[in-house]
N, C-alpha and C positions, 0 to 999 in steps of 0.2 A: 861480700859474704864472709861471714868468722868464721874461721878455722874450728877443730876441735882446741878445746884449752890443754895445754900440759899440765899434768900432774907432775912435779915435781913438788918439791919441800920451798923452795921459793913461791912459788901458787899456792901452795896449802897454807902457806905465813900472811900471804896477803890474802886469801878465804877467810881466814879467822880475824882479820884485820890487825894483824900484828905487822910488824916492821918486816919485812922479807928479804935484807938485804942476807950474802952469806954473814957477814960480820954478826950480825943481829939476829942471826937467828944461831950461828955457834954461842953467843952468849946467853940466849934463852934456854940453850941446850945446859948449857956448862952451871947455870944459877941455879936451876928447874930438875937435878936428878932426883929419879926416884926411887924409893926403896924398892928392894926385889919383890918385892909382895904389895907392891901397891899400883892399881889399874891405871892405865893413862887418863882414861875417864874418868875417876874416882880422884885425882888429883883437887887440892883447891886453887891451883893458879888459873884454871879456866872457869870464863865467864858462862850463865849459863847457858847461851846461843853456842859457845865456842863447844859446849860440851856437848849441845845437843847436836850440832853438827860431826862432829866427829864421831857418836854413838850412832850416827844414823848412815852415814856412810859406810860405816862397818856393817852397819848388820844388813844392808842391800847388796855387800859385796862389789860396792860401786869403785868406778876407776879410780877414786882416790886409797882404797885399801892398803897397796901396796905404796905409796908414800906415808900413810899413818902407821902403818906397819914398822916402816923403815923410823918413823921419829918414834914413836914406842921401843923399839931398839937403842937408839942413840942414848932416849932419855932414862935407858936402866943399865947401867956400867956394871952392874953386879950379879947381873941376872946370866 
């Protein structure tokens, strides 16, 4: 039987099928900032599953919120 999955930022990298290593995902971070006025979703470096995913987790308030929360942080240094 599986376990529940972690939400972490490492699961959320490999949800979206991106590389989930820490390395590779501080340099998604560090390539990918975004302006202060611009939405994590509204971004064009995601695909449109990646977006839809991410828009939709949000707005069920589902377990992942608080890791997309935290990478929408990470990815606005000026906010």
């Amino acid at each position: 039987m599986l376990g529940e999955p972690e939400y972490n930022m490492n699961e959320l990298f490999a949800q979206l099928g991106l590389d989930n290593s820490d390395e590779a995902i501080n340099q998604f971070i560090e390539k990918n900032k975004l302006a202060k006025d611009e939405k994590l979703v509204d971004s064009d470096i995601w695909t449109d599953n990646q977006r839809m995913f991410l828009q939709e987790e949000w707005k069920k308030d589902a377990a992942w919120v608080e890791t997309i929360d935290e990478l929408n942080v990470r990815m606005h240094p000026d906010a």
